[in-house]
Residue, then its C-alpha position, 0 to 999 in steps of 0.5 A: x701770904x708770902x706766895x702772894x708776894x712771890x706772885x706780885x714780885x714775879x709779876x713786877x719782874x716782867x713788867x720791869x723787863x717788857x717795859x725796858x725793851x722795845x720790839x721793833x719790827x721793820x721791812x725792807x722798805x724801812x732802808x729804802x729797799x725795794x718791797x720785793x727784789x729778784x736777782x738773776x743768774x744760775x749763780x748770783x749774790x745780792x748783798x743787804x746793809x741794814x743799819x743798826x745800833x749794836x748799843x741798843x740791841x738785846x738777845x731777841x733779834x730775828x731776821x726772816x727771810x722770804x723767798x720764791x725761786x724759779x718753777x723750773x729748778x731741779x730742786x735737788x741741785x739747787x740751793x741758797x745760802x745766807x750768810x751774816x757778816x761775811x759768816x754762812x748761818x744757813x743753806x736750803x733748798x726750795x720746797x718741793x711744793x710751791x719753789x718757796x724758802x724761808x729763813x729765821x736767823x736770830x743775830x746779836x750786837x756782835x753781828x753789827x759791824x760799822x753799824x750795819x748789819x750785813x747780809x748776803x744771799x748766794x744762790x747756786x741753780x740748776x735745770x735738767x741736764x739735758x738741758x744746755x744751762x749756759x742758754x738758758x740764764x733767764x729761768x734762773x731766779x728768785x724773788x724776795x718776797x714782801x713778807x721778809x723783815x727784821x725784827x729788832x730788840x732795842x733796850x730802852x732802859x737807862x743805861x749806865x753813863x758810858x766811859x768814853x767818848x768813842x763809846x757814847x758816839x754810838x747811842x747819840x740820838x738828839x741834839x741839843x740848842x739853845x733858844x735863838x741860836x746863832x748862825x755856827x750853832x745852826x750850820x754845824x747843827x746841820x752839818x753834825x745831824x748830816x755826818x751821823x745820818x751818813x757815817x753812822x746811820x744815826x738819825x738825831x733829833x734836834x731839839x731845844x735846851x730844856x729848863x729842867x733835864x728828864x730822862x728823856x735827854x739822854x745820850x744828847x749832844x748839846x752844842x752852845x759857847x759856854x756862855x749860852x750853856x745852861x747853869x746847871x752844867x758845871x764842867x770840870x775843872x780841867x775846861x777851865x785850864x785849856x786855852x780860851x782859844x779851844x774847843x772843849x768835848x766833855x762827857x757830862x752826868x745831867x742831874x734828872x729829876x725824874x729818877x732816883x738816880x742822878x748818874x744814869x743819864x748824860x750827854x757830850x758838852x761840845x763847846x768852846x768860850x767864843x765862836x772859833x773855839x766853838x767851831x773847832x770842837x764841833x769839827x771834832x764831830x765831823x771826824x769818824x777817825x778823830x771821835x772813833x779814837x776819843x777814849x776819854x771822857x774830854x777833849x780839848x781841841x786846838x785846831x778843826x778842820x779843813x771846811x773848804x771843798x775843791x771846785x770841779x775842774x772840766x778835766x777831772x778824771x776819776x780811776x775806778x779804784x777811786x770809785x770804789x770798785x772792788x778789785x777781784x778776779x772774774x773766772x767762768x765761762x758764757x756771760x760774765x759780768x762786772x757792775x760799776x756805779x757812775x755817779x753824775x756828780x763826779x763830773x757834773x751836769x754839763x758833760x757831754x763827753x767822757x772816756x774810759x780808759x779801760x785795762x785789763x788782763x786775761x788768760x791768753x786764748x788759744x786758737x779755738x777758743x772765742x772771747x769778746x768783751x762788751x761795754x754797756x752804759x746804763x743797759x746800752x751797748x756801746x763797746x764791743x771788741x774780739x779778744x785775742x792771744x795777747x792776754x792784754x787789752x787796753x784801750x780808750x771807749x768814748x762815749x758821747x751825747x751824754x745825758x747822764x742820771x745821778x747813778x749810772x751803771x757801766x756793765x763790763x761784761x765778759x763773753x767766753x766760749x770754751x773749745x767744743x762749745x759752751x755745752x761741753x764737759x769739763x770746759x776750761x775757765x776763762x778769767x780776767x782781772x781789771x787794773x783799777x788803777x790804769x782804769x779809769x773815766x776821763x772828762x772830754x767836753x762840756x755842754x755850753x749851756x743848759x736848761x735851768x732844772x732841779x733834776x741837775x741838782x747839785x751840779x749845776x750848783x759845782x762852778x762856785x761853792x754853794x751858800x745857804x742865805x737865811x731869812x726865815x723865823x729860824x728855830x730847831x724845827x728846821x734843821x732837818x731841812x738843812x741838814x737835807x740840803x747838806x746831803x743833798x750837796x753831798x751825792x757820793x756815797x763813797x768816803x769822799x770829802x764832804x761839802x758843807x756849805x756855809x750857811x749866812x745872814x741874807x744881809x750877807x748876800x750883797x756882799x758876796x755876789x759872784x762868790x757862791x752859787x747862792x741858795x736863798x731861804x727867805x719868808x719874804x717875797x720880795x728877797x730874790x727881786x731885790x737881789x736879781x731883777x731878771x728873773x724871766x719866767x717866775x715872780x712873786x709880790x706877796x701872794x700874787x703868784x706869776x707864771x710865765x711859758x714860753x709858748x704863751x706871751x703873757x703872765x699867768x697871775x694867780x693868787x692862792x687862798x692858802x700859803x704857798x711855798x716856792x723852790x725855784x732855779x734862777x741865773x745871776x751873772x754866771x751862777x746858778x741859784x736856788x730862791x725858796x719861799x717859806x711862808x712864815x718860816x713854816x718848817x713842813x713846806x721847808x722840808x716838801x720843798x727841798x723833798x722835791x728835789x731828789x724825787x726827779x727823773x728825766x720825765x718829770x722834772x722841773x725849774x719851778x716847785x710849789x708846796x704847801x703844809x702837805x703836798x708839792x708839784x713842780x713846773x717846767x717853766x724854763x724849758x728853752x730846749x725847742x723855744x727861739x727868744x726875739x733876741x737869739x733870733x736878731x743875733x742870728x740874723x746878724x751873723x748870717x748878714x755878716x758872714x754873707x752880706x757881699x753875697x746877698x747883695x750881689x745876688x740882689x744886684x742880678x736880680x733886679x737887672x734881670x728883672x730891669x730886663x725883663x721889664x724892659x723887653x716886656x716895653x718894647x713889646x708892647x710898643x711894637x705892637x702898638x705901631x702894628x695895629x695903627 
């Protein structure tokens, strides 16, 4: 008997254990890696940030990394290291069969740092040594292969209530609205959801406040004024001290009805007595400094932050170090490179003219050495210049016709060969350091005008601060869209300030024409024609869909059997605007069509985007690029006739006195020949 209870002791052990925990596995393309990535070079870095929650994490986490490397290898001199969180756990050589390596790296929660999981993979290659290895960069490879993953051992059990705020932030997954909320609640819901996904690689489900809280709630962030807080939340009595006019943060114990014990779930209360009060605890969360030093379990909040954003200017200038680029020293000989990432919404849309002033110093070159530096831009040679014995450059590159992606990548690169040759034994090094703050991009010109197109989006959206305006049956299922759109208005990922556009009534848009480039969310058709009438190449009457190119003279009417949703580019005054309709506020075409947005290229891209439930497809309707309108025409026949009228006339003159002449003589002829014959 008293084995058989061990038994069944020992047997509700592992039942209790597997059911707390969760194995996870995810591949690369989980974190928006590609499936499989080769890096060049004899000796090459490549750096992964795999987001993880340290909180969550058990002992059982494996990384497994897959690799295949050149055929050509000496493989008895070339190797690879692995290294996590800046600390090498492992060094191999390729196999001797097939040129493959494998590592199987177990890690902890104390290998998470800023909630990323840093790995980095060195390569150092070599080929026969008869073999000249600086002429031959292209056989140094390696391939990760599509069989590397990481695998994740979450605990899912109910975790004793934390201490702090700061030390809740890290297992914060949801959050929570009440029903019908209002217009802030909805904005900062949206904000929120978008700064943990950035900051934190934090996905937060947002749901509705429940009647009844369940384990399920746990590690919540429940946002409402205390009057649309539900009953069952009684905060302490230190909330009821403060101002009326603060915000209040509280880490709260949820009374649970599906466990014995009421202690083991909780969430943080972000509130405040009226809307301001409200906002300035929510702002709380917007700041990674402020929450990161919350070593309490409430807050009171007196003043938020700052939530405008500073427009564009059209002589913006950005340094490198701004940019993020790392400042270290470049030593070596033959090829040597240094990436930098441009992104196009450091400028905007419209730049037709940039300059780089670029500064660096280098080890002077003595007379039989040969160094150049080469400037590319997106893998186009645009720079190249010889270097010399001043061990000093700086100098302005420009670079012109523009037509920049949201991401470019400026390559400077390096060129050295040593005395003797880039073969010789023992060459002595060349090295050069760039100045990043003497270094740095400048705007000079601006395109006029451009053709309407979601691939120059947010940009085209930078000469007023964007707004979103809503009218659509709003509930929680739609944050995730808006939260969406935040992002997608945020394009750097460097630790910018963040734009977070307010988000308004569409009663409201009246009101405040001219001053934000508006965005118009809106389940009724007619919403965008009564705000602009002049939209040239789109309209829309309830279901009847009418499309308009410029190479045909008539509208092509269409009426859909299913319910369609719309995303389209529009123009009023000097603005650019954004109309999208969602058939009966549905949440699934809401998110395809702000989705289509960010999947555009220069060769597939659109002012017009049509969704339903489960796909979408974008138009090119405006596109005016090779397209002359009646009106452009009739002004260019005004100003060659006013610029060359006195000329066109006079030269009319001549001609028809020639041509009087002409006739004249053509008479004279024929009447003398008249008189000859009689």
């Amino acid at each position: 008997m008293r084995n058989k209870l061990l038994f069944i002791l020992a047997v509700l052990t592992v039942f209790c254990a597997v059911s707390v925990q969760a194995q996870v596995t995810y591949k690369f393309s989980d974190f928006d890696y590609p499936e499989e990535a080769v890096t060049w070079g004899a000796h090459s870095k490549v750096s992964y940030f795999i987001p993880v929650k340290a909180s969550k994490l058990l002992q059982s986490n494996v990384l497994q990394l897959d690799f295949k490397a050149s055929d050509v290898l000496d493989i008895s001199k070339s190797f690879v290291t692995v290294s996590v969180s800046d600390m090498p756990v492992a060094t191999k050589a390729p196999s001797a069969e097939d040129h493959t390596l494998r590592f199987t790296i177990p890690f902890t929660a104390e290998d998470i740092k800023s909630g990323f999981l840093k790995v980095d993979v060195l390569s150092n290659f070599n080929i026969d040594e008869s073999i000249c290895d600086s002429y031959n960069e292209g056989v140094f490879w390696i391939k990760r292969l599509p069989s590397s993953y990481i695998n994740l051992d979450y605990d899912t059990s109910l975790a004793p209530p934390t201490a702090t705020i700061s030390s809740f932030i890290s297992k914060a997954d949801k959050i929570l609205l009440p029903q019908n909320a209002s217009y802030e609640l909805i904005s900062y819901a949206a904000y929120i959801k978008f700064y943990f996904e950035r900051e934190f690689a934090q996905q937060l489900e947002v749901l509705d406040i429940p009647e009844t809280f369940t384990a399920a709630y746990n590690n919540s962030i429940l946002l409402a004024t205390s009057d649309k807080l539900p009953a069952s939340v009684q905060l302490s009595s230190a909330s009821k001290t403060t101002s009326k006019s603060n915000g209040w943060l509280e880490l709260y114990p949820l009374t649970v009805n599906d466990t014995d014990s009421i202690s083991q779930a909780q969430a943080l209360i972000v509130t405040g007595s009226d809307k301001v009060g409200f906002k300035k605890a929510a702002e709380t969360l917007l700041s990674k400094d402020i929450i990161s030093s919350a070593y309490s379990k409430s807050l009171a909040v007196s003043s938020g932050m700052d939530m405008s954003y500073p427009i564009l200017k059209n002589d913006r200038q950005v340094s490198l170090r701004k940019l993020g680029v790392a400042d270290e020293i470049t030593e070596g000989i033959g090829k040597l490179t240094k990436d930098i990432t441009l992104p196009r919404s450091i400028f905007g849309s419209k730049l037709l003219e940039l300059e780089l002033e670029l500064n660096f110093t280098y080890r002077p070159l003595k007379s039989e050495e040969n160094a150049y530096v080469n400037i590319y831009m997106d893998d186009v040679l645009k720079y190249s210049h010889q270097l010399d014995n001043s061990g000093q450059f700086d100098e302005a590159i420009t670079f012109d016709h523009l037509e920049l992606k949201k991401n470019n990548l400026l390559r400077v690169e390096f060129y050295y060969i040593p005395s003797g040759g880039l073969c010789v034994e023992n060459p002595v090094s060349f090295y050069a350091q760039i100045n990043l703050d003497r270094s740095k991009f400048k705007a000079i010109s601006y395109k006029d005008d451009e053709n309407l197109s979601f691939f120059y989006f947010p940009e085209n959206f930078q000469s007023a601060t964007p707004a979103i305006y809503l009218d659509i049956p709003l509930n929680a299922t739609h944050i995730a869209a808006l939260s969406k759109f935040v992002n997608l208005l945020n394009p750097n990922f460097n630790k910018h300030r963040y734009l977070y556009p307010q988000i308004l009534p569409l009663d409201s848009l009246k009101a405040n024409t001219g001053k934000y480039s508006p965005i118009i969310i809106s389940s009724k058709a007619t919403s965008l024609t009564a705000f602009s009438s002049d939209n040239a190449y789109f309209q829309l009457d309830d279901t009847n869909y009418k499309f308009k190119k410029e190479d045909y003279e008539n509208y092509f009417n269409i009426s859909y059997t299913d319910k369609i949703g719309v995303n389209q580019l529009f123009k009023k005054d000097n603005l650019t605007g954004m109309f999208l309709f969602v058939p009966d506020g549905n949440a699934a075409i809401l998110e395809l069509l702000v989705d289509q947005i960010d999947g555009q290229t220069f060769n597939n891209t659109g002012d017009l985007i049509l969704a339903s439930a489960d796909d979408s497809y974008f138009f090119n309707l405006g596109d005016t690029a090779n397209a002359i309108s009646d009106q452009e025409i009739q002004n260019g026949f005004d100003l060659f006739w006013q610029e060359f009228r006195v000329f066109i006339i006079f030269g009319l003159f001549i001609i028809m006195t020639v041509l009087l002449i002409y006739i004249f003589q053509k008479s004279q002829e024929s009447k003398n020949n008249i008189v000859d014959e009689n």
